[in-house]
C-alpha positions in Angstrom: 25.1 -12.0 7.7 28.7 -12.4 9.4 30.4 -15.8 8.4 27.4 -17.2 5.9 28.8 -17.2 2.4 26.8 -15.5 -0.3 25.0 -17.8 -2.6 25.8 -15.1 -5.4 29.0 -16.3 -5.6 28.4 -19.9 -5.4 28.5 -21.6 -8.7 26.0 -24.0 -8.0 23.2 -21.1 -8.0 24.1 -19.2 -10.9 20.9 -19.8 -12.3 18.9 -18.3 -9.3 21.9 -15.2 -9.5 24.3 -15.1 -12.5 27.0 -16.5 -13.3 30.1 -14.9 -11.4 31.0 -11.6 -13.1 34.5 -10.7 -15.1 37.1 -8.9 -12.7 36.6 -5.5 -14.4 32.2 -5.6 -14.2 32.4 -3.0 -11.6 30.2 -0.3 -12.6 27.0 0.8 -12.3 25.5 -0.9 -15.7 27.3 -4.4 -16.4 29.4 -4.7 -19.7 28.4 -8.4 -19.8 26.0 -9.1 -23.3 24.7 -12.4 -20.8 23.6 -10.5 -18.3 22.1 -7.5 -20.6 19.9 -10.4 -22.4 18.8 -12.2 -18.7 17.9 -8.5 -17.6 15.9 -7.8 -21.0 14.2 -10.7 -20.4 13.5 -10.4 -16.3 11.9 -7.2 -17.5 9.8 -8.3 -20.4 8.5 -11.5 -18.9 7.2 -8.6 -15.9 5.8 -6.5 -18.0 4.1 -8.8 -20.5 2.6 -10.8 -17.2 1.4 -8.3 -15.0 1.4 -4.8 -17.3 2.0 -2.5 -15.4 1.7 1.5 -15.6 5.1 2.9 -14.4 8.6 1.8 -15.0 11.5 2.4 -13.1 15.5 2.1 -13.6 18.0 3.7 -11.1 20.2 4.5 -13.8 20.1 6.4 -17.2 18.4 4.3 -20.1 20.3 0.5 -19.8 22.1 -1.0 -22.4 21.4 1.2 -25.6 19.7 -0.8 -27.9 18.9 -3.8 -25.8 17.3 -0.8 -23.1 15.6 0.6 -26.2 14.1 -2.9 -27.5 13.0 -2.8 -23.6 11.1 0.4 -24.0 9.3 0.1 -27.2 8.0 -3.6 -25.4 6.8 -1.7 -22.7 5.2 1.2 -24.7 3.6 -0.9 -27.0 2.2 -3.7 -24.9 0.8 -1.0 -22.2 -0.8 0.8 -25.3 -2.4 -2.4 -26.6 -3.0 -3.9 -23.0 -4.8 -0.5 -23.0 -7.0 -0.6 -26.0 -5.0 2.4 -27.5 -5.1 4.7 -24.2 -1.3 4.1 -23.0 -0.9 4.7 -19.3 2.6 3.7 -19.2 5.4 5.8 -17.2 8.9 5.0 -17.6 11.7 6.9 -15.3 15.4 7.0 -15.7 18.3 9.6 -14.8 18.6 10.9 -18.0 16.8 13.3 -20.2 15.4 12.4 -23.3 13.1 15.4 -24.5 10.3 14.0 -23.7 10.6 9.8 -24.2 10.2 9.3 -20.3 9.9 11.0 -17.3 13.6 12.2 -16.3 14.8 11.4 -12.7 16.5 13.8 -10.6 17.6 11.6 -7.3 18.1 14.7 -4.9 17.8 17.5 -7.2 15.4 19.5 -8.8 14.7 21.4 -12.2 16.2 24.9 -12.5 13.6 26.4 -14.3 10.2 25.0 -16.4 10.8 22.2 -18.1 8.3 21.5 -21.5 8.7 17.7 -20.5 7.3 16.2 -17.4 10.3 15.3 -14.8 10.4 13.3 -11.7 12.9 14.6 -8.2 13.5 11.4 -5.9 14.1 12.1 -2.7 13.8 11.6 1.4 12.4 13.1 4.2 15.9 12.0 5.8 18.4 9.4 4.8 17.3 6.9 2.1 17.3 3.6 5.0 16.4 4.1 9.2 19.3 5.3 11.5 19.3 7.0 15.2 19.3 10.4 15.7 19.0 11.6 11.6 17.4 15.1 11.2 14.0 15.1 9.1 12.7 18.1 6.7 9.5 19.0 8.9 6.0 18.8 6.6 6.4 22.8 5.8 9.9 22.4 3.4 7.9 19.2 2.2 5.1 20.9 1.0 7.5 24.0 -0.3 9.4 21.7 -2.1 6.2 19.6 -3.5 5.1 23.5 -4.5 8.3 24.1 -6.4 8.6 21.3 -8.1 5.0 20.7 -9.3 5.3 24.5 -10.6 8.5 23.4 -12.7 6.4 20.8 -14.3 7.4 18.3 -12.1 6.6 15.1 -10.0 8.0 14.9 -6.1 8.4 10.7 -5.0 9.1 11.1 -1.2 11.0 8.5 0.9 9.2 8.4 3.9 12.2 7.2 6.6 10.4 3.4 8.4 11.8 1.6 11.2 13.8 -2.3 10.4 9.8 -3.2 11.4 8.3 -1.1 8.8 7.0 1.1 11.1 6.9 4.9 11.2 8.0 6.5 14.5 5.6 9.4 15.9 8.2 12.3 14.7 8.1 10.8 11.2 4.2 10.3 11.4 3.5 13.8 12.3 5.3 15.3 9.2 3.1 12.7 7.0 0.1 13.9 9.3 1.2 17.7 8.3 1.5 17.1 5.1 -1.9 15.7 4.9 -3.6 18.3 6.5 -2.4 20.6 4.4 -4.2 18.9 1.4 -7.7 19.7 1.2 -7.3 23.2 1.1 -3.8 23.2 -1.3 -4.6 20.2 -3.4 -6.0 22.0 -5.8 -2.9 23.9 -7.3 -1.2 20.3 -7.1 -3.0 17.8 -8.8 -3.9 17.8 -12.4 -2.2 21.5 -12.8 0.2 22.7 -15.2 3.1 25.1 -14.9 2.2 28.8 -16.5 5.4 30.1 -17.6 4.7 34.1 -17.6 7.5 35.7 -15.5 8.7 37.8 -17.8 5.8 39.3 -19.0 4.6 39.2 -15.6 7.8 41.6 -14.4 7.1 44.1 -16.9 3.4 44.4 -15.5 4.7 45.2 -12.1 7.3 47.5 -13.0 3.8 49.9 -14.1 2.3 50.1 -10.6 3.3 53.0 -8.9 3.6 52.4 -5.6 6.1 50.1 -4.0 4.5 46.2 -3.6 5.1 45.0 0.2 3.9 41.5 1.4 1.1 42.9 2.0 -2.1 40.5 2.0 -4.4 43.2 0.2 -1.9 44.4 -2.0 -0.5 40.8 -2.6 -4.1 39.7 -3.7 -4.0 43.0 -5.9 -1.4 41.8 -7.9 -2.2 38.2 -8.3 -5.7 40.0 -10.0 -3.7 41.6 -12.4 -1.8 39.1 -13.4 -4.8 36.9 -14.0 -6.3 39.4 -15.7 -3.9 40.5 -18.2 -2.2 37.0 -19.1 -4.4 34.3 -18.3 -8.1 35.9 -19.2 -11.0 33.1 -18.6 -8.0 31.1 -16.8 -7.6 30.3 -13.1 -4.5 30.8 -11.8 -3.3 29.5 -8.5 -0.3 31.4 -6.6 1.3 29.8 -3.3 2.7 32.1 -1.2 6.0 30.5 1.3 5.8 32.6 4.8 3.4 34.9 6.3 1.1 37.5 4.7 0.9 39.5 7.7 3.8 41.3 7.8 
């Protein structure tokens, strides 16, 4: 607010902030040991009071060992909160083969990963402005396609008002996306990625005739694949555009 000082920087309320940081604490992740053992301990006293399943830190993995000794407190409490059946999520930006859930803020996986990955991203801008341009719900749901296909998770900013409302444009791509789910949802939730493409290129390269985008012929092709890689599986295929032409 315009001419209030911040109590931040007021000594007399360091111990609501922090005391006032050295001139060259500028980055991302503080250098200060203090303020790496006041974070640990924010975090703990969280997660030892109210357990819960997923774990978030805009940043890579904080403070090497003091963000390891952070990890294995919330690993192990959630497994034993849990009676041995851990539920716990952790996501950072940065990979780790597998430790947590990588985060990709704006970005997405190349190719299948073996480990389970997370993209953060918006429908728009991160906060509410006039006049910004949304995805519509179709490059949504393609993206949400992509992504869980990758082995991937898709968290979604959904763009409110300074009220906390959402406007009508910005309720119709939620309302889009929604209707799309009872007859996609399937080859979303609780799938795995099938990494065959290889395999799978060889197998077309033996049909004669040329493949178009063809409903018939695209439904042909699917039944091939299922039935020469993934016998007794079920395989789902999304297709982005029309099948009639």
């Amino acid at each position: 607010m315009a001419g209030v000082p911040y109590d931040g920087a007021d000594p007399q309320y360091a111990d609501l902030y922090h005391t006032k940081a050295a001139p060259d604490d500028k980055a991302w992740l503080t250098t200060n040991p203090d303020y790496m053992k006041e974070w640990y301990a924010n975090v703990k006293e969280l997660v030892d009071t109210y357990h819960p399943d997923l774990l978030y830190s805009d940043s890579k993995l904080p403070f090497d060992e003091v963000g390891r000794s952070m990890l294995a407190n919330f690993y192990n409490g959630n497994f034993a909160f849990h009676n041995g059946s851990p539920t716990a999520i952790y996501n950072c930006k940065e990979a780790s083969n597998g430790k947590w859930v990588q985060d990709l803020e704006r970005g997405v996986q190349g190719d299948i990963n073996p480990y389970p990955w997370q993209t953060d991203t918006s429908i728009g801008d991160w906060f509410y402005q006039t006049g910004q341009k949304y995805k519509t719900g179709t490059e949504v749901i393609q993206m949400l396609v992509d992504i869980v296909s990758k082995n991937g998770n898709l968290l979604i900013n959904v763009v409110q008002t300074p009220e906390g409302e959402l406007e009508p444009d910005v309720l119709k791509i939620v309302e889009d996306i929604a209707a799309r789910m009872p007859a996609n949802g399937k080859g979303i939730y609780g799938t795995r990625p099938r990494k065959f493409m290889a395999r799978a290129r060889q197998l077309l390269k033996k049909i004669k005739r040329k493949v178009s985008f063809r409903a018939l012929q695209i439904r042909a092709v699917i039944n091939l694949l299922i039935s020469a890689l993934l016998p007794g599986k079920q395989l789902i295929c999304f297709l982005h555009g029309s099948a009639a032409r």
